[in-house]
PASEBA-1860 file (N, C-alpha, C; in nm, 3 decimals):
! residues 186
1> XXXXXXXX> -4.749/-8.997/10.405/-4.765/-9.017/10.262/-4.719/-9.159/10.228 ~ -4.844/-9.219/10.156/-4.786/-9.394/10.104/-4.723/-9.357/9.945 ~ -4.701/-9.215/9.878/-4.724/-9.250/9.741/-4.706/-9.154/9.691 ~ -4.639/-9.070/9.598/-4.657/-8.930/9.529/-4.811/-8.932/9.446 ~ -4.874/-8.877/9.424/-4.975/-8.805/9.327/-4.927/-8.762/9.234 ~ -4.859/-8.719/9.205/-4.848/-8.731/9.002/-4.809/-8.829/8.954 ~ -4.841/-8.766/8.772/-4.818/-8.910/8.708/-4.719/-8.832/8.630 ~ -4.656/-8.734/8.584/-4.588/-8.642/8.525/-4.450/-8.580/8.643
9> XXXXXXXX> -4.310/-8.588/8.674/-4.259/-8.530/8.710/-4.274/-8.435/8.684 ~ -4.254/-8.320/8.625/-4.276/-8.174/8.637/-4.421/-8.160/8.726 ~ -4.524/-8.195/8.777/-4.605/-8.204/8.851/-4.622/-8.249/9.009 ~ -4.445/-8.271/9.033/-4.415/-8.292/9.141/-4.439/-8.202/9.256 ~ -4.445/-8.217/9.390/-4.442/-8.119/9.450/-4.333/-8.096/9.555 ~ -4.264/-8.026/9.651/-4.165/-8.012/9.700/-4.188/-8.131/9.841 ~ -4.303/-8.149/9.877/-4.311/-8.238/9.991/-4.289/-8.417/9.957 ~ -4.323/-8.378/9.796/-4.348/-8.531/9.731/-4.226/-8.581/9.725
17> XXXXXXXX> -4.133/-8.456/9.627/-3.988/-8.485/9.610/-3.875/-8.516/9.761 ~ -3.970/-8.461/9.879/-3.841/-8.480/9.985/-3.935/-8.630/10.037 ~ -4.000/-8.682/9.994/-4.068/-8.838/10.076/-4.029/-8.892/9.968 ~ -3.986/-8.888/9.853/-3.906/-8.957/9.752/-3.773/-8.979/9.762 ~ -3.727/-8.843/9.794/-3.580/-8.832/9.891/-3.513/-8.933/9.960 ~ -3.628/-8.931/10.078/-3.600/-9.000/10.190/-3.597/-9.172/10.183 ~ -3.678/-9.215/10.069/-3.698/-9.328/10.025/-3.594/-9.354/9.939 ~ -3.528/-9.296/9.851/-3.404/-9.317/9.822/-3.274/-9.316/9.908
25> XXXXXXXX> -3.275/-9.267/9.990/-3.194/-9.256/10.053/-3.160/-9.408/10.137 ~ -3.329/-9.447/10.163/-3.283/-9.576/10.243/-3.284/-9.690/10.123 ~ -3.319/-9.682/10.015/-3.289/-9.777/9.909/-3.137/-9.757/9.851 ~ -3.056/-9.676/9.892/-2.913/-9.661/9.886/-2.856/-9.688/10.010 ~ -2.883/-9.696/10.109/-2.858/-9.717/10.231/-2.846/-9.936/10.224 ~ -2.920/-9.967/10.138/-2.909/-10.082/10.147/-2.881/-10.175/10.035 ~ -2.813/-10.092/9.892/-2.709/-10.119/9.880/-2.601/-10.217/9.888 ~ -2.516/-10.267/9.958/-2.453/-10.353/10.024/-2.542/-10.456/10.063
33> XXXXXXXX> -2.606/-10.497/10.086/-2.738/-10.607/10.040/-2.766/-10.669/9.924 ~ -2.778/-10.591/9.877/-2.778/-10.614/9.745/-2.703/-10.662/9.671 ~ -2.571/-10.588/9.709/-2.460/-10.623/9.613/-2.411/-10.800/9.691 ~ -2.407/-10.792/9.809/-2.393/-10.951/9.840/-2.463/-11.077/9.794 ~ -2.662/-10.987/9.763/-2.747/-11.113/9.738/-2.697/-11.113/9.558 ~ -2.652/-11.024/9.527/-2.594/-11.019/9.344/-2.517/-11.141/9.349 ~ -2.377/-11.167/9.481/-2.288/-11.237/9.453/-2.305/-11.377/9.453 ~ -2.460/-11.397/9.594/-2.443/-11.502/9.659/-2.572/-11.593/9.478
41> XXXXXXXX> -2.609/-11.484/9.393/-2.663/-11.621/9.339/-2.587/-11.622/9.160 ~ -2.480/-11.584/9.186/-2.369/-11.650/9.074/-2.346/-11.793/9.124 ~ -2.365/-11.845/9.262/-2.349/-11.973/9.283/-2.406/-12.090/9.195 ~ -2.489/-11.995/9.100/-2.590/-12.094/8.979/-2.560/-12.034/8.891 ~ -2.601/-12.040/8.798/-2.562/-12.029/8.682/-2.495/-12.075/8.548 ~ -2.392/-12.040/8.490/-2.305/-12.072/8.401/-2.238/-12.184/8.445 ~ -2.250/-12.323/8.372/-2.128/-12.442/8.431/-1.998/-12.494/8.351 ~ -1.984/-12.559/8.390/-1.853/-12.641/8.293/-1.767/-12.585/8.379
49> XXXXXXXX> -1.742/-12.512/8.445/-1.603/-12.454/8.537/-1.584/-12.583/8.644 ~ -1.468/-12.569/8.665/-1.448/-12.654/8.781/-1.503/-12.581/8.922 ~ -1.545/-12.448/8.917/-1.590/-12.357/9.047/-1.688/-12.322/8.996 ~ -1.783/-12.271/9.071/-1.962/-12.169/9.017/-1.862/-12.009/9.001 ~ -1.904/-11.959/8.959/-1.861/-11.827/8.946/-1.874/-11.740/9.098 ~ -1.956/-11.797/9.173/-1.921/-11.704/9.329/-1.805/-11.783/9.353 ~ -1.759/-11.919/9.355/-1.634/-11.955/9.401/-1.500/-11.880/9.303 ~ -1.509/-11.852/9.194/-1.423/-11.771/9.113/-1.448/-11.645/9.176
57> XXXXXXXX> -1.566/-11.555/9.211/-1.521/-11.472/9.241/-1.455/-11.425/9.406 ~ -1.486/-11.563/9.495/-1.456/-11.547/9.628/-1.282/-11.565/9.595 ~ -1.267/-11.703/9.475/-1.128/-11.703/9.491/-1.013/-11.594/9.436 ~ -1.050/-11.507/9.334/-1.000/-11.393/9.301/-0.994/-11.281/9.394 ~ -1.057/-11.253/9.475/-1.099/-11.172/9.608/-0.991/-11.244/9.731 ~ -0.971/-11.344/9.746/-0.882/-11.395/9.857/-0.711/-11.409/9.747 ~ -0.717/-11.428/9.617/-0.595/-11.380/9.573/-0.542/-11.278/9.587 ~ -0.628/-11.133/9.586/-0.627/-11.044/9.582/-0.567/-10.985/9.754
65> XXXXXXXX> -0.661/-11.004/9.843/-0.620/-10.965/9.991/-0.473/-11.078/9.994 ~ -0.433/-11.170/9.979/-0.344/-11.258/10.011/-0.218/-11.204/9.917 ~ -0.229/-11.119/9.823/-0.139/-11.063/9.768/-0.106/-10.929/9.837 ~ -0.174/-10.865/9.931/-0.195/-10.744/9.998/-0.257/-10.637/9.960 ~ -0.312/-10.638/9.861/-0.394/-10.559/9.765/-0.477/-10.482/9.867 ~ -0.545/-10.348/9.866/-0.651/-10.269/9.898/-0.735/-10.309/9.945 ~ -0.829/-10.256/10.009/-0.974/-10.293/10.029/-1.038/-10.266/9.856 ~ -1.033/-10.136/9.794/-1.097/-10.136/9.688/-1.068/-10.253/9.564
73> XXXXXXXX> -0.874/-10.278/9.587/-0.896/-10.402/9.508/-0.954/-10.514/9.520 ~ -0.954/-10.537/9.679/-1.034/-10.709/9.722/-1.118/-10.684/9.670 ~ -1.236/-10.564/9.661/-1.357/-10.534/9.655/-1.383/-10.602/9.492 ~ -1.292/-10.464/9.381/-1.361/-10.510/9.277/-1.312/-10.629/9.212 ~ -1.213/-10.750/9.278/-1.176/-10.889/9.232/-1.300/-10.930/9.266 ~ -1.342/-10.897/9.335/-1.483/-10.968/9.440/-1.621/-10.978/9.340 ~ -1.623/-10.847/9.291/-1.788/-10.816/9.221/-1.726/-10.793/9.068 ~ -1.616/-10.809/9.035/-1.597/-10.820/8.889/-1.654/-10.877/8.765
81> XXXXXXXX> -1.707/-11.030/8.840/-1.786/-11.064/8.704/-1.920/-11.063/8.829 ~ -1.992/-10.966/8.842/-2.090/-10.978/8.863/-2.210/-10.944/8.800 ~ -2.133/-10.862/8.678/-2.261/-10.865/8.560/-2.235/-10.980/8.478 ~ -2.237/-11.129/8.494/-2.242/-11.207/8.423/-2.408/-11.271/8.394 ~ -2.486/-11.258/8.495/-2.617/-11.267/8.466/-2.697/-11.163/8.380 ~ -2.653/-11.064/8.360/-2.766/-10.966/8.308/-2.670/-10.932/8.166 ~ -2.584/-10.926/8.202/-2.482/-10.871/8.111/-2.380/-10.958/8.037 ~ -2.421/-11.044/7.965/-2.273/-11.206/7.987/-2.186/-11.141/7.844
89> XXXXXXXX> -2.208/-11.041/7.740/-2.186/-11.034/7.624/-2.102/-10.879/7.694 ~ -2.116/-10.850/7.834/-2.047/-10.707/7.855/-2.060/-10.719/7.980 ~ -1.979/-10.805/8.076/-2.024/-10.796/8.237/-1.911/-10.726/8.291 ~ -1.825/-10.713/8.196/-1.702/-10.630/8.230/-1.750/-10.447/8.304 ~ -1.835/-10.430/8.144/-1.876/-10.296/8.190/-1.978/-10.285/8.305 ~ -2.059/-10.385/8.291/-2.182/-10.365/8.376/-2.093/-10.338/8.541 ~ -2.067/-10.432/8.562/-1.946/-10.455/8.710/-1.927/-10.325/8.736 ~ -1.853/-10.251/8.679/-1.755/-10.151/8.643/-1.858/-9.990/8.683
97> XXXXXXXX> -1.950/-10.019/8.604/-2.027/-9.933/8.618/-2.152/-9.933/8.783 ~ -2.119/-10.046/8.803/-2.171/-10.087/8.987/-2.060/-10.017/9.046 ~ -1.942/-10.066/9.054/-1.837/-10.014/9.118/-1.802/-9.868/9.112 ~ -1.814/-9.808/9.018/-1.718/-9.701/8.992/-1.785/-9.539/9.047 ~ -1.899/-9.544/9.124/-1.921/-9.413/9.219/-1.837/-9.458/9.367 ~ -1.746/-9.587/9.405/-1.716/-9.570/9.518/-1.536/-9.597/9.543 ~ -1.517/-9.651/9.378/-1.419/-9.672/9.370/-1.308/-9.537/9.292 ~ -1.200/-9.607/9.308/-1.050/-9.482/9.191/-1.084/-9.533/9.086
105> XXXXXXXX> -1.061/-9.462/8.955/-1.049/-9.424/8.858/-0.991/-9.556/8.773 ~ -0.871/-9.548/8.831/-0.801/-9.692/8.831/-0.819/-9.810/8.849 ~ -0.937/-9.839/8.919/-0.987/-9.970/8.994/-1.099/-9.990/8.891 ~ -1.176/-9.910/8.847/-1.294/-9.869/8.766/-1.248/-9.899/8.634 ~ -1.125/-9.894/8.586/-1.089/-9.905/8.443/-1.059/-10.036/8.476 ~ -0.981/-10.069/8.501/-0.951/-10.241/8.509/-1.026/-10.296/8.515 ~ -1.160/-10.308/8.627/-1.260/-10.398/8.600/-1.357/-10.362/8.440 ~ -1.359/-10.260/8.429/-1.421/-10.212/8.283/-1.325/-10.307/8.211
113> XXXXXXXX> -1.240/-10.259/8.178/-1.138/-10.362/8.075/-1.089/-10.543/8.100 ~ -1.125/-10.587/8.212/-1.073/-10.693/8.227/-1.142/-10.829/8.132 ~ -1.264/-10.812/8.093/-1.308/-10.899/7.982/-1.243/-10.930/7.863 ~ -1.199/-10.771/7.829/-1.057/-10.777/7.715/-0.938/-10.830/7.730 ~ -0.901/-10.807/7.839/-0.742/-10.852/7.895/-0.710/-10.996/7.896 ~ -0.856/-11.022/7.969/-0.884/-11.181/7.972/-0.875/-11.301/7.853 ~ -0.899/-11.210/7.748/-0.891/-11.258/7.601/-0.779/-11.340/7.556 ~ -0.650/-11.277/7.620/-0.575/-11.306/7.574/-0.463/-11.478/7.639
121> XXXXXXXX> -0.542/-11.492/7.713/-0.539/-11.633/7.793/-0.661/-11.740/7.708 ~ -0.767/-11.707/7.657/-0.830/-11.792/7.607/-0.878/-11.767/7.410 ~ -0.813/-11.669/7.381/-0.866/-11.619/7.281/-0.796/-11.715/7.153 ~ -0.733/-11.747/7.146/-0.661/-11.836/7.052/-0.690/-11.922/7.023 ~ -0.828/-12.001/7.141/-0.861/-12.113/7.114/-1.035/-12.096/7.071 ~ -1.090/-11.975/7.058/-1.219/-11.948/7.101/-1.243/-11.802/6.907 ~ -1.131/-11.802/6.909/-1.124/-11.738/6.724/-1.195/-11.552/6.784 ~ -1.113/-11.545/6.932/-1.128/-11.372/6.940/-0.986/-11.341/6.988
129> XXXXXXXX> -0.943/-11.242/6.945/-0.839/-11.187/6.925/-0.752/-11.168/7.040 ~ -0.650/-11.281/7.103/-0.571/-11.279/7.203/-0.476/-11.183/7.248 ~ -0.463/-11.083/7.150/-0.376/-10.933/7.175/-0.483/-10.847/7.107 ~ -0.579/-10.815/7.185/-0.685/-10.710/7.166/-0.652/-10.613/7.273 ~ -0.575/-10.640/7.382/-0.583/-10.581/7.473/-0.433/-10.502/7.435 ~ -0.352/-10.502/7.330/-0.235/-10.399/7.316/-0.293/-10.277/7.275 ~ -0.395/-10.322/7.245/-0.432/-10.103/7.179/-0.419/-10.032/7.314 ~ -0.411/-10.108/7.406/-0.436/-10.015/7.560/-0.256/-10.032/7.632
137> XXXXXXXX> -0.141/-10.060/7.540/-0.063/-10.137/7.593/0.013/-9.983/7.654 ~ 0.012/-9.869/7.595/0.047/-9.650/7.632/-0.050/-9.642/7.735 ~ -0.169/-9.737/7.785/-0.273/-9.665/7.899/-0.210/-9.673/8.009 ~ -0.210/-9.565/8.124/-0.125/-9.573/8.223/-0.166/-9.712/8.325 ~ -0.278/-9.756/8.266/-0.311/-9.847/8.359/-0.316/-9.972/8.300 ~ -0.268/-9.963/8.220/-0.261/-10.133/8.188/-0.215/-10.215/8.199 ~ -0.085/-10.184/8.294/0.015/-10.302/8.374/-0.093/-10.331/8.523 ~ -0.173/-10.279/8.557/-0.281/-10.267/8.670/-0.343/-10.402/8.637
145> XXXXXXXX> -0.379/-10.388/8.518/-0.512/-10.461/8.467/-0.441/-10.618/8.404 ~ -0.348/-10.577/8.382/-0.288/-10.691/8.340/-0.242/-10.792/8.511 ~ -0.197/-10.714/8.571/-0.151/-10.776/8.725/-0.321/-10.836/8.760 ~ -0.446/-10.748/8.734/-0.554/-10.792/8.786/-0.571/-10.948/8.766 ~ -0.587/-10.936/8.610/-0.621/-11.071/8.516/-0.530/-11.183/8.541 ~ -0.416/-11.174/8.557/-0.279/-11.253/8.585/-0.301/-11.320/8.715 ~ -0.261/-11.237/8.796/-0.271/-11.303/8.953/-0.373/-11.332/8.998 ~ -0.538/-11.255/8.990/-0.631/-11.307/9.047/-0.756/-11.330/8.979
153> XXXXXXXX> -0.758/-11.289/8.843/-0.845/-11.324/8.790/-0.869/-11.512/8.709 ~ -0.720/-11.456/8.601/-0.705/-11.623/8.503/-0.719/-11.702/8.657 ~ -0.640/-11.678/8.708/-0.586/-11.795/8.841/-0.696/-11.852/8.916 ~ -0.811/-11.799/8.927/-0.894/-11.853/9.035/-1.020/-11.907/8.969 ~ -0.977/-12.056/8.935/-1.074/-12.122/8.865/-1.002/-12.282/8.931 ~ -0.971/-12.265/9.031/-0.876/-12.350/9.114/-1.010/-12.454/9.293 ~ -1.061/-12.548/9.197/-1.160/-12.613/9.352/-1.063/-12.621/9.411 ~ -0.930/-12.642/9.454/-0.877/-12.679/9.551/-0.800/-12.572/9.649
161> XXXXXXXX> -0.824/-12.460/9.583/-0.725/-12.336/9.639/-0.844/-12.312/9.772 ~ -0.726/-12.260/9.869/-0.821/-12.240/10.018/-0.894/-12.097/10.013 ~ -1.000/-12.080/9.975/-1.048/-11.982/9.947/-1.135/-11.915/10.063 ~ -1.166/-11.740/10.074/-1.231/-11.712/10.183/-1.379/-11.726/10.141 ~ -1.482/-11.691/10.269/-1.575/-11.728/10.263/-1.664/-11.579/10.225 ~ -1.796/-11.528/10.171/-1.865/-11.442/10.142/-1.880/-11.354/10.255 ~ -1.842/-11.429/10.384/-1.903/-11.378/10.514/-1.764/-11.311/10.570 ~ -1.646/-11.333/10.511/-1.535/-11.251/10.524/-1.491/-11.179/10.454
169> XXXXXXXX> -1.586/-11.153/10.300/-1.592/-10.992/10.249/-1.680/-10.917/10.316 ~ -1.762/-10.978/10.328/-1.909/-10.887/10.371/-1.846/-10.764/10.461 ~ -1.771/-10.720/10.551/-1.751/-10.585/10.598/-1.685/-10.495/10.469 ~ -1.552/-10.583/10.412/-1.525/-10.505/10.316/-1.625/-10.441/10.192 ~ -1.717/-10.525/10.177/-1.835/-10.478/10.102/-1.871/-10.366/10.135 ~ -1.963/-10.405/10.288/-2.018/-10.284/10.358/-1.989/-10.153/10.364 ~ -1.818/-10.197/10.349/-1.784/-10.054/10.391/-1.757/-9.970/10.241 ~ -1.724/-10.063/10.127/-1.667/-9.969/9.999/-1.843/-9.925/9.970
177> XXXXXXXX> -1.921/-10.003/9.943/-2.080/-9.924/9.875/-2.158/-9.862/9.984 ~ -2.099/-9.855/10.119/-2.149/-9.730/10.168/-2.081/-9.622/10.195 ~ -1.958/-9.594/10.082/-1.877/-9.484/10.120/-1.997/-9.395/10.007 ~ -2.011/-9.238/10.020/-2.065/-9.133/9.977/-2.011/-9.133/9.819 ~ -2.102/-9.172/9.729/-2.071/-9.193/9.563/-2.054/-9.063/9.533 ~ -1.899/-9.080/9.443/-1.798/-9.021/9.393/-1.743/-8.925/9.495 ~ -1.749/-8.958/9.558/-1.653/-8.841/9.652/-1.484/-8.879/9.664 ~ -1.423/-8.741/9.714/-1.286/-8.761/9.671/-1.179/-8.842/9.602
185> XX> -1.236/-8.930/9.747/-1.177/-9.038/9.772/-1.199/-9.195/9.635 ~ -1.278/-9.129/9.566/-1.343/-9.239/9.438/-1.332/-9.175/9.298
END
């Protein structure tokens, strides 16, 4: 089969739905492809930084492992602003919502929230509200999110910091978006 025959799901048939299956399966299977070719073309984009945004996000990702942080934290310092192309008005959530069938609960809220948190390092000068992020100040996780933004997020906008290379996340990649979405362990 090159193709299902209907044009109506409910008109599906059980052989159609398992060669649809199977085709999803390997379009999730590759995945981790994806999410690298996502990272490798933030290298363009948005300027005025002293770094492209893949160097912000390689250097937040090597703050992150160099602080001893997780694999899931290297991970989501790594792909955090990676909805800045599709999403620049909400890349917080977009990210967040990539991440969060493989990640904790915890890892998933911080990158969700870190656009807010972030506020409060530039917001004073930009007329958005630099303590927006206290309504969350009772969330159990907001000393998380605050450590995120602090140590590896504000911080890595640094050309000179020795930063790792894309090709020394790439297993850690591999391995968090091909763990089985939402299972236990996420």
């Amino acid at each position: 089969m090159e193709q299902v025959q209907f044009t109506q799901m409910r008109d599906g048939t059980y052989e159609e739905y398992q060669f649809l299956h199977e085709r999803e399966r390997e379009y999730i299977d590759a995945l981790p492809d994806r999410i690298l070719a996502g990272l490798r073309e933030l290298g363009g984009g948005l300027g005025g930084y002293r770094v492209s945004r893949l160097e912000h996000s390689l250097q937040s990702a090597t703050r992150a492992e160099r602080d001893g942080a997780d694999i899931e934290w290297v991970v989501a310092a790594l792909v955090h602003d990676i909805g800045d192309a599709l999403a620049p008005e909400n890349h917080s959530q977009l990210a967040a919502a990539i991440i969060r069938p493989y990640v904790s609960e915890e890892v998933t809220w911080v990158v969700n929230m870190h656009g807010l948190f972030q506020q409060h390092y530039y917001g004073v000068h930009t007329g958005v509200d630099p303590d927006a992020r206290e309504a969350y100040r009772d969330h159990p996780w907001f000393e998380s999110c605050e450590r995120f933004c602090e140590r590896w997020d504000q911080a890595a906008f640094d050309p000179d910091y020795p930063t790792e290379s894309l090709e020394h996340f790439e297993p850690m990649v591999r391995e968090v978006f091909s763990r089985p979405a939402f299972s236990a362990a996420s």
